[in-house]
Each structure stands twice: as structure tokens, then as C-alpha cells.
N, C-alpha and C positions, 0 to 999 in steps of 0.2 A: 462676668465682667460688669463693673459697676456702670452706670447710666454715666453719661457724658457731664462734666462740673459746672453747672450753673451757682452764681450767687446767690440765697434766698431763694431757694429753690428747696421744697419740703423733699423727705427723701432723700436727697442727694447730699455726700462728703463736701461738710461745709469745707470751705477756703483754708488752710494752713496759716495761722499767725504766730509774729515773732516771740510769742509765748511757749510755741515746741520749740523751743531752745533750752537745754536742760540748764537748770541751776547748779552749780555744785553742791549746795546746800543739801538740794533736795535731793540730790542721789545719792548724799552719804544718811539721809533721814534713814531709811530702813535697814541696811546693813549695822547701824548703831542700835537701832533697835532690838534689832537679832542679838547682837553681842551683849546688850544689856540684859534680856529675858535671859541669857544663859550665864552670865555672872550669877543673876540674882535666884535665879535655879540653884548655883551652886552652893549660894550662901544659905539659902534656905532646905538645903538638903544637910548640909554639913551642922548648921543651927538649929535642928529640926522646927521648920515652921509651917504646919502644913498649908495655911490657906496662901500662905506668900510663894511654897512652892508651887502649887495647884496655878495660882494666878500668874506666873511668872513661865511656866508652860504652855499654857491658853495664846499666852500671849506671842510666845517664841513660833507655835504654829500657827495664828494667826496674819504674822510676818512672812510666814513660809508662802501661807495659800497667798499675800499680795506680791511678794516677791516673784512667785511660777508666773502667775498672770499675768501681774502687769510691767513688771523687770525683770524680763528673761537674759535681757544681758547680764545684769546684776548675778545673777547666778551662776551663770558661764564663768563672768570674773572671780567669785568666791571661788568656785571649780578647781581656777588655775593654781590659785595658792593653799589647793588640799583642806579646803574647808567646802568641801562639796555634800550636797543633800541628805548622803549617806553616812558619811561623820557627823552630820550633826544631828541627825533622828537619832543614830545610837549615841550618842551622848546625852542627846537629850531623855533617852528610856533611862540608862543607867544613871544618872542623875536619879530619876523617880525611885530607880531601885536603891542608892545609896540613902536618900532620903527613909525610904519603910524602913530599913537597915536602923537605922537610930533613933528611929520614932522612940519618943519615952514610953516603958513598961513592953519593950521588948526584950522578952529574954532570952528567946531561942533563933539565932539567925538562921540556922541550917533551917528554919521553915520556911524562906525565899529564898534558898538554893533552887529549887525545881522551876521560879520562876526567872531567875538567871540562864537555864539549860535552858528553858520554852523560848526566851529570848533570843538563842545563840542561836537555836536550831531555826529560826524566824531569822536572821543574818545570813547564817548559811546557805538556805533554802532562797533568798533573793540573792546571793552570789552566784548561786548555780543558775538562778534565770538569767542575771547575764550574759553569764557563759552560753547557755541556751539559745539567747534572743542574738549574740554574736554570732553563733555558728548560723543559725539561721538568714540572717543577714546577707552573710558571707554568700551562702545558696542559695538565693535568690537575688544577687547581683550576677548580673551575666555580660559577659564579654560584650556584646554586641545590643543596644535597645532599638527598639524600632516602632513606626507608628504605620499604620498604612500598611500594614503586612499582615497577612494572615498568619499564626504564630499557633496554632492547636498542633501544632507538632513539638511544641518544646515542654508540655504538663505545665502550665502557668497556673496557680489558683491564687485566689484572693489572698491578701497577704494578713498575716492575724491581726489582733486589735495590737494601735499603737501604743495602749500601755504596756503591753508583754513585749513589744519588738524592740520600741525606739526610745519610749520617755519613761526612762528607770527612775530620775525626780521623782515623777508621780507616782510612780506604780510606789515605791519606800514610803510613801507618806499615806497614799491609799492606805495600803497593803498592812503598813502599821499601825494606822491610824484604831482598830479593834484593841491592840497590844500598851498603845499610848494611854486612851481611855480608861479599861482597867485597871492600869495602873496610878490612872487620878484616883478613881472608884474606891480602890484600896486604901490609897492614901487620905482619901475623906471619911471611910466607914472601919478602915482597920479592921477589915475582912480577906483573906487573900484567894478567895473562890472566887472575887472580882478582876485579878488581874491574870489567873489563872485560866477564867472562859475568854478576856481577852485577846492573849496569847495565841491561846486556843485557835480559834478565829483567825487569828493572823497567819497561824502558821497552817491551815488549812487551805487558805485562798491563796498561798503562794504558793502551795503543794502544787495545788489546782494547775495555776500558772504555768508552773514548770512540764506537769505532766503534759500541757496543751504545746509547748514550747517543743519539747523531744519528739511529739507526734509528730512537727513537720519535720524531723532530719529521717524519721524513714524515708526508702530509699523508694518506695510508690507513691509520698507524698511529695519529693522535691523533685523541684522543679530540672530540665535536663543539665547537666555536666555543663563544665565549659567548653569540653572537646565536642561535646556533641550539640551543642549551640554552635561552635566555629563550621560543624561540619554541614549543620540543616544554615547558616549562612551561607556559603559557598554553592551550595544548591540552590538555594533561592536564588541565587548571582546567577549562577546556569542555567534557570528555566524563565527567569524575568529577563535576561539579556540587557542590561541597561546600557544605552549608549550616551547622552550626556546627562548632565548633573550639574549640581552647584555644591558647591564645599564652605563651609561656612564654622568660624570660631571667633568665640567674644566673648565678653564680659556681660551681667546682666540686665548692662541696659541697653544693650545693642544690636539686639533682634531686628529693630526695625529695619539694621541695615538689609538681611535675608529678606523681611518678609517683602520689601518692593519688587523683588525679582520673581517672587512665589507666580503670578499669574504669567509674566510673560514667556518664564521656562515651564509652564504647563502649557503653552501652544506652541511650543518646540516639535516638531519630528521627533519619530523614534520613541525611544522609552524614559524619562527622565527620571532621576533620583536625586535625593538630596543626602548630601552625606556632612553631619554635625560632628565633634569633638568632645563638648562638654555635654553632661548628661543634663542637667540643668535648663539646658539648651531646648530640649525636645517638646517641653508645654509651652515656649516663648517664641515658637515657630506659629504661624498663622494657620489657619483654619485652611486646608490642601490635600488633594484628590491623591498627588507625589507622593510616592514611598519614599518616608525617613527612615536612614539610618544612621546612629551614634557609635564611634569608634574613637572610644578614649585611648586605648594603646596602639601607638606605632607600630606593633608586632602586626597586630590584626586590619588595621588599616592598608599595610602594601598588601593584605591577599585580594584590593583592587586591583593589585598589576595580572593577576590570571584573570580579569573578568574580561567581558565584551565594551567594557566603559572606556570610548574614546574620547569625549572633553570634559571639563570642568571648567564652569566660571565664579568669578571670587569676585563677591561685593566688596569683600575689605580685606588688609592685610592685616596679619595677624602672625606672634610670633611660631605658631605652628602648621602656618601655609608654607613653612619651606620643607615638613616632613613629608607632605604630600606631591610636594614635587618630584620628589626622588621619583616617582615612579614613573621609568621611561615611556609605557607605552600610549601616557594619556598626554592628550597636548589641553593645554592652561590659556584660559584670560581672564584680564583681569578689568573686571565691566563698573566698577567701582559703586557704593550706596548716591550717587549725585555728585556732579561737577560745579567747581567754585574757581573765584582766580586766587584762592590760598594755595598754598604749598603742599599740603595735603594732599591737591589732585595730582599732583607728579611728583610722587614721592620714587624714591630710586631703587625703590624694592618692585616697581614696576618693570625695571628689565628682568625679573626672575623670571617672566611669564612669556610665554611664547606668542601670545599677541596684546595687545592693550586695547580693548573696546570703547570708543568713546563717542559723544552724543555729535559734534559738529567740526569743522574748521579751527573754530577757538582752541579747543582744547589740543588738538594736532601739536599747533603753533606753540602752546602752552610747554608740550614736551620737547619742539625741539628748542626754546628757547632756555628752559630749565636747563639743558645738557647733563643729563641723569643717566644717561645711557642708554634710552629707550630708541631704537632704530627705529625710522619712520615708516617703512617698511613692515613693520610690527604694527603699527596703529592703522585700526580700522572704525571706520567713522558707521555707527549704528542709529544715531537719533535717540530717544528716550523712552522706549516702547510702553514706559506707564504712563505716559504724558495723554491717551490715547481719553481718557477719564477725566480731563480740563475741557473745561467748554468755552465757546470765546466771548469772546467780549462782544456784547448784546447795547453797550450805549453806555447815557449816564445814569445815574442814580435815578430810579423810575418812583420809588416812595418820599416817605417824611424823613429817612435817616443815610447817611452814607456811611454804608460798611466798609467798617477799616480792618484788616487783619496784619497785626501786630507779631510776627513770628520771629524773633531774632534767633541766631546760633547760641552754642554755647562758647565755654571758655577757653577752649582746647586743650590741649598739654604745655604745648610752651609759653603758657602767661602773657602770650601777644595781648594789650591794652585793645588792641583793634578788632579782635576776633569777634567779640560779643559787642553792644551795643548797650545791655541789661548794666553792666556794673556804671557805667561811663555818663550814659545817656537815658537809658529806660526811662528813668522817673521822670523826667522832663520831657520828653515824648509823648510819656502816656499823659502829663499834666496838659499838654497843649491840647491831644485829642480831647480829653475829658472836657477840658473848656470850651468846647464847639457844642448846643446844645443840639445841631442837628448830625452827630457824630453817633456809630454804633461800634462801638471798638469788642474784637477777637482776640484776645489774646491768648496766644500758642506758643509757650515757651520750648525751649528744644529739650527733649526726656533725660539730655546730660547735664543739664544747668547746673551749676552748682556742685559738680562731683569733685572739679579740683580746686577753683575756688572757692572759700568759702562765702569771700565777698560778694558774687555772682547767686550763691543761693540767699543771702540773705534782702538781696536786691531786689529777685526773684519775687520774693514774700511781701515787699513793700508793695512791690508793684501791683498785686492779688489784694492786696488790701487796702489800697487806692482805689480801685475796681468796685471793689464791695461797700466802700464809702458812697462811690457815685452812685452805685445801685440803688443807696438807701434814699439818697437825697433827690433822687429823680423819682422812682416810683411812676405810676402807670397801670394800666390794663391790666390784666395777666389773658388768655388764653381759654375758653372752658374748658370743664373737667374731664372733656372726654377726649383733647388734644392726650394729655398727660396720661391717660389710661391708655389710648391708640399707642402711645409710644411705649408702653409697659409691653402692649402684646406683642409691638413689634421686634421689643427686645429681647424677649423671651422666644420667640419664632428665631432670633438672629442668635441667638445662644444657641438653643437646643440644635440647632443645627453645627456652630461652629464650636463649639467645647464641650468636651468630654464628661459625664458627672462621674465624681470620684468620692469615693468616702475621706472622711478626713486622714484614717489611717492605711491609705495606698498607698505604696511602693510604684517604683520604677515598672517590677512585671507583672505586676494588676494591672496597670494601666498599659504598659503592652497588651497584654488580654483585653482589657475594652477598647484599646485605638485598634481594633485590628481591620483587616480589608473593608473600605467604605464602600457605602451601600450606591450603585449606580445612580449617576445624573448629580450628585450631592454638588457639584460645583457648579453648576447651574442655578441650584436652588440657594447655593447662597449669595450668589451675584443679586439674584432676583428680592432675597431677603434684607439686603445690605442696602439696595438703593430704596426701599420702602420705608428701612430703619432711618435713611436720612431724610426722605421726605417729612415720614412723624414727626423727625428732632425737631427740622427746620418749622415747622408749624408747632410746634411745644413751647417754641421760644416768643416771649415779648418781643414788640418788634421795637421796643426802645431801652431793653434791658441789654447791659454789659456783658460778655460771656467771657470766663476764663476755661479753655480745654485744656486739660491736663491728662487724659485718658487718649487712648488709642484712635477711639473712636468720637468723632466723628477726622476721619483721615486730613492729611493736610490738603490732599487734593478737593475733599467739601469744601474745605474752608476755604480752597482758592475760589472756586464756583457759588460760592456764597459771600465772597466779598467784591466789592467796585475799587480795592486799592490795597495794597500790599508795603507795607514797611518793615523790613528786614535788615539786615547784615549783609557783607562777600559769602553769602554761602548758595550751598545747591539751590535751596530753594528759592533764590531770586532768578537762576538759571530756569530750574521748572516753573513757575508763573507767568515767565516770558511766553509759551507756549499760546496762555489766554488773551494776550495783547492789550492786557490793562495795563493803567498805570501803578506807577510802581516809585518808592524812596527806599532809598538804602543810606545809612549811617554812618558819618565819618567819624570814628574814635578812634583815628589810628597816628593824628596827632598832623598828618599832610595836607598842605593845599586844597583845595578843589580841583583844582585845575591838576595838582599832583596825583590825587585819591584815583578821578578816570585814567588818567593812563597809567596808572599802574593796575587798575583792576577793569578788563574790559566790559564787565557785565555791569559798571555801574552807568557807564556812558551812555544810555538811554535813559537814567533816575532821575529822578529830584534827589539832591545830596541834603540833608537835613545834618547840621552840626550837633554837638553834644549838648546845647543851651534848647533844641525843637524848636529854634526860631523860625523853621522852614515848611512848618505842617501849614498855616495859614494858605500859602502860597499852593501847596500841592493841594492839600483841598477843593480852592478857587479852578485849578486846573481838572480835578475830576468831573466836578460839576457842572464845567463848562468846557466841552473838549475843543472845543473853537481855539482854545487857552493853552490847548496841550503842548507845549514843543517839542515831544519827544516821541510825538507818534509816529514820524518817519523812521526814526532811530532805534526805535522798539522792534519795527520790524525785519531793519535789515540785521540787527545784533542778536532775533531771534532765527535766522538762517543761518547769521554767522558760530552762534553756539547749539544751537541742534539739531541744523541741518534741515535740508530740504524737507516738503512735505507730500511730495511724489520721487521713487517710494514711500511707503509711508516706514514708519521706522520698523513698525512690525516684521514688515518684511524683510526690510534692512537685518535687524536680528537674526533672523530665520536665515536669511544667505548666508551671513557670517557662522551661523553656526555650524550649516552643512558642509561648507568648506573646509572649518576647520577639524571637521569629524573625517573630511576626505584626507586630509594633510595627517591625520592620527592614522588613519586605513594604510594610507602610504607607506609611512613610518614601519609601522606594524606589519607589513609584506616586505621590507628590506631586513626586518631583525628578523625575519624567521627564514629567509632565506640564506641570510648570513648565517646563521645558527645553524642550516643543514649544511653550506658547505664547511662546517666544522667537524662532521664527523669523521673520529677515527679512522684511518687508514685503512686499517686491518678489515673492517665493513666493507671494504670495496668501493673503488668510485661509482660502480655501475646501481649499488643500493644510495650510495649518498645522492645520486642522482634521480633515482624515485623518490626518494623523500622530498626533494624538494619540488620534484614536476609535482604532488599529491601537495606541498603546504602551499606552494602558489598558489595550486585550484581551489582548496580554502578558501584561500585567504581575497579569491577575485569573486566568491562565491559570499562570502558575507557583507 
């Protein structure tokens, strides 16, 4: 994981400018290119010209090797329109070969016959590696992936190099790259022992390949069956007895909705599990003691209904949380990634769930106001159990700079103007702050920015480079060098503990193989490593330089405990900051009132409301600095009861009740279906045995 994004910060992935925005121009540069070296290939073979064919070659692979590298899209797209890597290396040989063909003062063709064959059998031989590196593929995808599992029962081995498995491009232009040569060779010295040791060459390293390729389909080399994966699954399920879980499916930038629940379902009772959908999914899960496991097909997913697994909770809904519901015996909530007064939070796929888990009062109100169909009776009020890791509010601003942290939402799906703050307002916001020169502005944009609009990412970028403008113009102190070296060890301490080392050409069940059973206490040690890693950051950093986070790390909750003020959106995280009892501005671009914007959104009615012009920072500022100033401190606190609930219980607790109850209400369930189930048996059995069966599945079942 890269180091957290500072500006002008050596080392570290400078800032994104509106310059990574492609040109047309310049993405049709290389593909013209390519088509030119092979016109002029053509004319130069058919014309016999050798040094313009020799140069017009050089040139076509030249474009190749920039194209893999640095436009792998580009390639993908030739791909689709049958101008893929493989048609055009053999075009490009046979070209060379048509070319010797009519060199002048050749009189005998049939003596580049054999190196026509040497070339086919060099085709053929990387066809069958396909075929090879497919089947292989094939067997070594397995029904089921998992992390946190012990897995030496399935024959896992390392998976072979990624040019024989996965990247056929490379390996055609490698591989031929001896056969290509020779065939210059030839065509400069009019020798044909040059493109014949070529050849040679080529078709021996793909021999190579291949024979490595077949090694792994013996049947001591592959890895287990799919039947006998499904079946060491179901065993595993029998002997770990998992009773709740969290279930989780998304997109790739949506992990973070799972990973906030990672720590507070690790001090759950019982056994917990995490059960993911998309394979993808399984390295963008956090660093967790919880056994994962990935179940891409539906088939394999109900043989949760034979497990011990009585709840499931759902950070987010997704179109494949209603495959999981089908299974009767597990009862569902739905605890959501953070509550806002959008629409989002009471969305009406919340009645599929058999309770709805939420932080306070607010939100209660929220669903019976929406009328979604969510019974109130279903809603159970838990508080925020990650909130646990916000510290409160210590005063004013104790240095030379007041930290402002700048986090707005994103754009959402339905192109609400109000959602975001970044297309509407941003630049004017962050202009105001920058103008205070005793200002230390944060900014944390949300990891979806910019996915649906494009306006929003390109807003985004301004914003990052307004930031790095300041940076420059302010300048200051830095740090000595052994801040920045502290913080190297400590991120290397916070890795090695929280991610996996993989070769570049692992698979899925390699890396089953090294994620297997963590080594005891590991979650402890990364708690202890993770707030060390923040202590460095925070000491790494100028205390009058800008910072843009773009990375994981440092979490939103440092950034709440490292800022004196919070300027955001209607979103969760002006709900979670309330926790600290700072001040706080949320932004109106939703086009309403002031007086409109609070009552319709209850989480703003303790803010400072800043319009779309940041005529309003001046004013909040004065108020942080002087909380004599504040008018919202009464308000902060009762609308932080009102949205997360008491704080005796504490929420942890609150959690933990809710979940044992609703694992009692699954137990329940689960003793009326199996009692119903015995009085189902066949007549002919006799009542007298239908009635053992069920005196013995009761005792089960009051026995688990």
C-alpha cells in the first residue's frame, strides 16, 4: 500500500492533473503507427527493399513493446476487432518471409520452404499453449476462495509464471522474438542459417512452455476437483460451526463499505464469518483474523442453509443480496456502511431484511417517515460501534494553524446537484480556506468521486491542484529526516503485518495458499501497529503544509481526530463526526433555503450552512477559534443523541445485544422448521417413530 498523498512530498504519487485526460490525438498516435510499419513492411517486401523492410519491422515491434506497457487498453481494443497480438506477429514474420521470397538473385524458393514449416510449427506450438495455459486455468479456479482458512487439504501450489498462464501478448512476441530476428538477420546478410537458428530457438522455448504447461494437468499436480473443494467446504462449515457473518457484494470501489464493520463483527460472540460474492472482492477486504469466504455461484452459496450460520449482516444492498436471502434458515440485517438524511438511508429494499439496524432515533423516524415498508418493529437502534476510535473534542485550536478537514460525498446515481458539494461549490470553499493564511486544510474526497460524473472527477482534480498551488506558495519547515524514515518503518511494520506478498504472477489459489490460517494474536498486533503508523504520519507532516488523502490510509476517523472542523455534505460522515462534538459546516447545493436545507436534512441543524459562493467559511472559522462564538454547541449535542443514540450503553454493547437476539430469533425459527419437518413424516413410519424423531430434533436443537 502506498504511503498516504502529500504534495511535494519526495517519494510519494505526485497529485493527478487535468493533463491525465487523454487526448484523442494522442491515442490514435500509436495504433497509426502500428498500421504504418505494416503497410510499409508490406511495400517493402512485395518491392524488395531490404533496409526499409528491416526498418519498418524494428519499428512495428517497437510499437508493440509501447503499446503492452504503456496502452494496454489499446490492445484490448485492437483484440476486439481481430487485430490481436497474434495476427499481427504472424504477419509481421510472413511479411519478412515474403520479403527473402523475392529478394533479387533468388532462384530457388523451395529453400525458405523449411523456414515457413519452422514458423508454422512455432504457431502451432503457441496455440497449444493456450490451449494448455486454458485448461490450467480452468483447474485451478475453484468453486469456493477463501482467506483465513487453512486450505493444505485442497493440493494448492504456486501457480506457474504469468507468461505461460495468463499474458499470451507477451509470451507471442517473447517467444518469437528469436524467429523475428533471424529473419532480419537473413534478410540483411542473405544467409538463411540466420533465420533458421531463429526459428530454432523459438520453437524450442515454446516446446519448453508447453511441456511446463501439461505438467500441471496431471492429476498429482492439480489442485482438488470442484466436487472435492465443495465437499472439504461443507466440512470446514461442520467443524468451524459459524454462527453469524457479514455478507457483502460490490463494485471495485466499494470495499470500504465491508471493511468498517470488519472490527466490530470481530467482537461479536460466537464464531464469525465473512461471506463475499465477487472474487475480486477478497484482496479489497481489510486486514482480519474472520475467515473469508467467496461464493460466486448461487448453487454453492445456499449450501449455507445446511450450516450452523444463524445471522447475516449487510452493509449495503446489492443486486445479489436477494440470492441470499432465500435461505430460510438465517435471519438478515441490514446495518447499513453510515447513515445520512439522503434517500439512500431508507431505501425500500430495506423491508427484505428481517431487521434494520440503525445508529439513533433519527434514523427510526427516518423510515417511518419515508413509508418504504420497513415496520418499526423491525428497526433496532445499535449506536455506531466504529465511532468507538473518535476522540472528543479537547478545545480550540491549541497551535499556529486550524485544521480544517474538507471530506465531501460523492455524486451518487441519480445526478441530485445536492449530493456532492465538489462539482457546485468545492472550488470556492477550498478558495476561501486557502485564503486564511492561518488555515491547514485536509482534503478527503470520497473513493467514488467522479465514477458517474464526469464533472465531479474533473472538479475533483482542480480541487488537488489548487492545494498544490498553495503548497507551493506557502512553503515552510519540513520535518527532519528521521520523521520520514520513522514513518517508512512504521509502514513497513503495518504492511507486513496487514498484506499478503504475492508474486506478480499469483492466482486466486496461491494466494489461498499464503492467506491461510493467521498466526495467533495478529489482530492485536495490528491495532497496536496501525496507531503507531498514525502517530509517524502525523509527525511526518508540515505543520503548515496542505494535505490531499487519497489513499486508505490515514482512515476518515484520523482525520476526524486530527482536525478542529469538519466541512462536508448530507452524508454519513457528518453523522459520524458528530460523535467528536466539534464543529462542523455542511454545504448547501441543493438549490433550498436555509431555513429549507435544516428541515429537510436533520443532521444539518447543528452546522454552519456555507452556500455555493464559501461566503460562510469566514464566519465558521471565527467560531472555531472562539467557541465563546459557537451557537451550535447545545445543538451538536442534543442531535448527536438524537442520531446515535445514547452513550450508556455504549454502542458496542448495543451491537452485541442486537446480535444475540437476533441469532436467538434464527435458533427459534430453526426448532419450529425441524419440528415441522418431523411431523411430516410418512404415515406408514408410524406415529410412534415420527414422534421420536422429533422428541431427539427438539433435544438438538435446545442443545445448540
Amino acid at each position: 500500500m502506498p504511503l498516504p498523498h502529500s504534495p511535494n512530498r519526495p517519494g510519494v504519487t505526485p497529485l493527478p492533473t487535468l493533463r491525465s485526460v487523454g487526448r484523442p490525438a494522442g491515442r490514435l498516435l500509436a495504433p497509426a503507427l502500428l498500421a504504418a510499419s505494416f503497410a510499409v513492411q508490406a511495400i517493402a517486401a512485395f518491392f524488395p527493399q531490404v533496409p526499409l523492410l528491416i526498418a519498418a519491422t524494428v519499428a512495428g515491434l517497437l510499437t508493440e513493446g509501447f503499446l503492452h506497457r504503456r496502452r494496454p487498453d489499446l490492445v484490448a481494443a485492437l483484440a476486439k476487432v481481430r487485430a490481436d497480438t497474434t495476427a499481427r506477429q504472424i504477419l509481421r514474420d510472413f511479411l519478412l518471409v515474403a520479403g527473402l521470397l523475392r529478394l533479387e538473385g533468388q532462384q530457388h524458393e523451395t529453400a525458405y520452404l523449411p523456414l515457413v514449416y519452422g514458423l508454422l510449427v512455432f504457431y502451432g506450438l503457441h496455440f497449444g499453449c493456450q490451449a494448455a495455459a486454458l485448461l490450467v486455468r480452468r483447474s485451478r479456479t475453484l468453486p469456493v476462495v477463501t482467506r483465513n482458512i487453512d486450505t493444505s487439504a485442497l493440493r494448492l501450489t504456486p501457480a506457474p509464471p504469468a507468461l505461460l498462464l495468463r499474458r499470451a501478448n507477451r509470451r507471442i512476441l517473447l517467444f518469437g522474438a528469436p524467429a523475428t530476428a533471424g529473419l532480419l538477420a537473413t534478410a540483411a546478410t542473405n544467409t538463411a542459417w540466420c533465420a533458421a537458428a531463429g526459428i530454432a530457438v523459438s520453437v524450442a522455448v515454446t516446446a519448453a512452455g508447453l511441456v511446463a504447461l501439461l505438467v500441471r494437468l496431471l492429476p498429482s499436480r492439480r489442485p482438488s476437483s470442484q466436487d472435492e473443494v465443495l465437499e472439504w467446504f461443507e466440512n470446514w462449515l461442520a467443524e468451524y460451526r459459524p454462527t453469524t457473518g457479514m455478507y457483502f457484494s460490490g463494485g471495485t470501489s466499494s470495499a470500504y463499505q465491508a471493511n468498517m464493520w470488519l472490527e466490530p463483527l470481530a467482537k461479536l460472540e460466537g464464531r464469525p464469518v465473512i461471506v463475499l460474492r465477487e472474487r475480486f472482492m477478497m484482496q479489497r477486504i481489510a486486514a482480519t483474523d474472520i475467515p473469508v469466504v467467496c461464493l460466486p455461484k448461487v448453487a454453492h452459496l445456499m449450501r449455507l442453509e445446511h450450516s450452523t450460520l444463524q445471522t447475516l449482516i449487510h452493509p449495503a444492498n446489492s443486486g445479489k443480496t436477494s440470492q441470499v436471502l432465500r435461505i430460510p434458515t438465517i435471519k438478515h440485517a441490514f446495518v447499513n456502511h453510515g447513515e445520512s438524511d439522503k434517500l439512500s438511508s431508507c431505501n425500500p429494499y430495506a423491508k427484505a431484511y428481517d431487521e434494520v439496524w440503525v445508529a439513533g432515533p433519527a434514523a427510526r423516524e427516518r423510515y417511518a417517515l419515508a413509508e418504504v415498508g420497513v415496520d418499526d418493529r423491525d428497526v433496532v437502534e445499535i449506536g455506531r460501534p466504529q465511532l468507538d476510535a473518535v476522540g472528543p473534542y479537547a478545545g480550540p485550536p491549541a497551535g499556529a494553524y486550524t485544521n480544517v478537514l474538507y471530506a465531501p460525498t460523492w455524486e451518487g446515481w441519480d445526478g441530485n446537484p445536492g449530493n456532492t458539494s465538489v462539482v457546485l461549490a468545492g472550488e470556492n470553499i477550498v478558495r476561501e480556506l486557502l485564503a486564511d493564511p492561518a488555515v491547514r486544510l485536509v482534503y478527503k474526497p470520497h473513493p467514488m468521486t467522479g465514477s458517474v460524473d464526469p464533472a465531479a472527477g474533473a472538479a475533483n482534480l482542480r480541487i488537488q491542484a489548487m492545494i498544490a498551488d498553495a503548497n507551493r506558495a506557502r512553503g515552510g519547515q519540513r520535518p527532519p529526516a528521521g520523521a520520514a524514515d520513522e514513518l517508512a518503518r512504521r509502514t513497513q511494520e503495518l504492511e507486513r503485518l496487514t498484506t499478503a506478498s504475492f508474486r506478480t504472477g499469483a492466482d486466486e489459489a496461491e494466494r489461498m495458499l499464503l492467506q491461510s490460517a493467521p498466526e495467533p494474536g495478529r489482530a492485536e498486533a495490528v491495532a497496536a501497529a496501525t496507531a503507531a503508523w498514525e502517530a509517524a504520519y502525523q509527525a511526518s507532516l508540515p505543520e503548515w503544509e496542505h494535505q490531499v488523502v487519497t489513499t486508505p490510509r490515514p482512515s476518515i476517523f484520523a482525520c476526524f481526530n486530527a482536525a478542529d472542523v469538519l466541512v462536508s455534505d448530507v452524508s454519513s460522515v457528518v453523522s459520524d463526526y458528530l460523535a467528536s462534538d466539534k464543529p462542523y459546516a455542511v454545504a448547501n447545493t441543493s438549490g433550498l433555503s436555509e431555513a429549507a436545507f435544516r428541515e429537510q436534512f436533520p443532521t444539518v441543524r447543528a452546522a454552519t450552512v456555507l452556500t455555493p459562493d464559501g461566503a460562510g467559511v469566514p464566519a465558521l472559522l471565527d467560531a472555531v477559534r472562539h467557541p465563546e462564538r459557537d451557537a451550535f454547541r447545545a445543538a451538536r449535542a442534543e442531535l448527536k443523541l438524537r442520531l446515535l443514540g445514547p452513550s450508556d450503553p455504549p454502542s458496542a454493547t448495543r451491537f452485541a445485544d442486537a446480535a444475540r437476539e437476533l441469532g436467538a430469533r434464527a435458533r427459534r425459527h430453526q426448532e419450529r422448521m425441524a419440528l415441522r419437518a418431523a411431523a411430516e413424516i410418512p404415515a406408514q413410519r408410524g406415529s410412534a417413530e415420527a414422534e421420536h424423531v422429533a422428541e431427539e430434533l427438539e433435544l438438538e436443537a435446545s442443545q445448540a
